[in-house]
C-alpha positions, 0 to 999 in steps of 0.5 A: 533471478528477479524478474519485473512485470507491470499491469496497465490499467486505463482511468479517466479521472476517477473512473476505472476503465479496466485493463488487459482482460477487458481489452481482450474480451473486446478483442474476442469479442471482435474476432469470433463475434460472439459473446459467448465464445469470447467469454469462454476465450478469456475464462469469464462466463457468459454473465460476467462478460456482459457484466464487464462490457455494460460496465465499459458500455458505462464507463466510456459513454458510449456503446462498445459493443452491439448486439447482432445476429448470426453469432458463432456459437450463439449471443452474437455481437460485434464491436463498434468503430469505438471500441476497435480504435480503443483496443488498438489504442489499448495494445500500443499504449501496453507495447510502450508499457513493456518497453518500459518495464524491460528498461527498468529491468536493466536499472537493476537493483538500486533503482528498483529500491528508489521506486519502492521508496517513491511508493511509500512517499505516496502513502498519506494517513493521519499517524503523525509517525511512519516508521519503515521497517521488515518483519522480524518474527510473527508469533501466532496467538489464540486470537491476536499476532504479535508483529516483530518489526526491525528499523533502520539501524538495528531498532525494533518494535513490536505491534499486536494486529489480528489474525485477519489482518496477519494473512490479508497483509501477508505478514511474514519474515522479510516482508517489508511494511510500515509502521504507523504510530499516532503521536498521541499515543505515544509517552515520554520518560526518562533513560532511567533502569528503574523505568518500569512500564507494561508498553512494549515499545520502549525506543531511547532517542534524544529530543530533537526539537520542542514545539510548545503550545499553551496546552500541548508541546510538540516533541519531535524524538530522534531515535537512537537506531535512526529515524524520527518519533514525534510524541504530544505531551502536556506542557506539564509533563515537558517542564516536569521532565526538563525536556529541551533540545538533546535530552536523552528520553525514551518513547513509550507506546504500546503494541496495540497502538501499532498499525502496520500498513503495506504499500503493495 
């Protein structure tokens, strides 16, 4: 059975307020006046919780939270009239949050798909092609692993990444990740059986659209899986190979040229 959780965090522009935790160390804060106490309540210790108060001290420009004596258990503090109101504000607001996320619970499946896709809209990088895909396979190497990603369409490509990278972003069966390609690195050649290359990514398609330039031209590849692969060739490359609009091609690119990205 699935089941939808969300985080709510608060942000002024580019500033990071934080989130439940830190609301809650107020909140402790607030109802054993003390610092210590309210560091233990929410598992932080005693520095990280004046670390994290400082912070929100900081963030919101004015003080949160005042030093006072007479504390239960020691470091006594109270909170400020600001910081009252932000908690109570902070719990109204994530009231509203789990409303939402139990509505979206009962969207099911196929608006959970359409969210996920909106995610990876937001995603900007420079690679010119962004392929959606699942890992396949992950073969473990001595210093490297090689990544075996399916596309839509019954497609598959092959990156090499490292091993660092294999756990950092949970590379494993079934998880979902894009593939990103630059367009620079990736060649063109004929549907040919002779074709003989050491790449391990060898995608036939059909041109879709040509861009020339006076040096460079533009070849947008539809690949035969489905999706799009867009290549930049020499303008002497394209005339040698008569590329133009349908003609069967092959991209080419190497594993190593392959950067996976994940947007969770």
């Amino acid at each position: 059975m699935l089941r939808y959780e969300g985080s709510l965090w608060l942000s002024d522009g580019a500033r990071r307020w934080g989130g439940a935790d830190r609301v809650e160390l107020l909140a402790q804060i607030g109802t054993t006046g003390s610092i210590t106490a309210a560091a233990k309540a929410v598992g932080m210790s005693y520095k990280g919780a004046w670390d994290a108060v400082e912070t929100m001290n900081n963030l919101a420009g004015e003080t949160l939270v005042l030093r006072a004596t007479g504390g239960h258990g020691g470091g006594g503090a109270r909170l400020t009239p600001r910081a009252e109101r932000l908690i109570a504000a902070f719990r109204g607001i994530d009231a509203e949050h789990r409303r939402f996320v139990e509505r979206l619970a009962a969207l099911g499946d196929e608006a959970i798909d359409d969210i996920h896709l909106l995610r990876r809209f937001t995603m900007r990088t420079s690679a010119r092609n962004q392929l959606s895909g699942v890992v396949r396979a992950v073969t473990a190497g001595a210093v490297n692993d090689t990544v075996d990603i399916a596309l839509p369409g019954g497609t598959s490509l092959v990156a090499t990444v490292t091993k660092e990278s294999t756990a950092s972003l949970a590379l494993a069966p079934g998880r979902a990740v894009i593939a990103l390609v630059k367009a620079s690195w990736v060649m063109l050649g004929l549907p040919d059986e002779r074709l003989r290359v050491s790449a391990s990514n060898q995608l036939p398609g059909r041109v879709r659209r040509t861009t020339t330039g006076a040096v460079n031209a533009e070849v947008s590849v539809e690949l035969d899986g489905g999706g799009t692969v867009t290549a930049i060739v020499t303008m002497e490359s394209a005339n040698a190979l008569g590329l133009a609009e349908g003609s069967a091609v092959v991209a080419i690119f190497d594993a190593s040229s392959v950067i996976v990205g994940v947007t969770d």
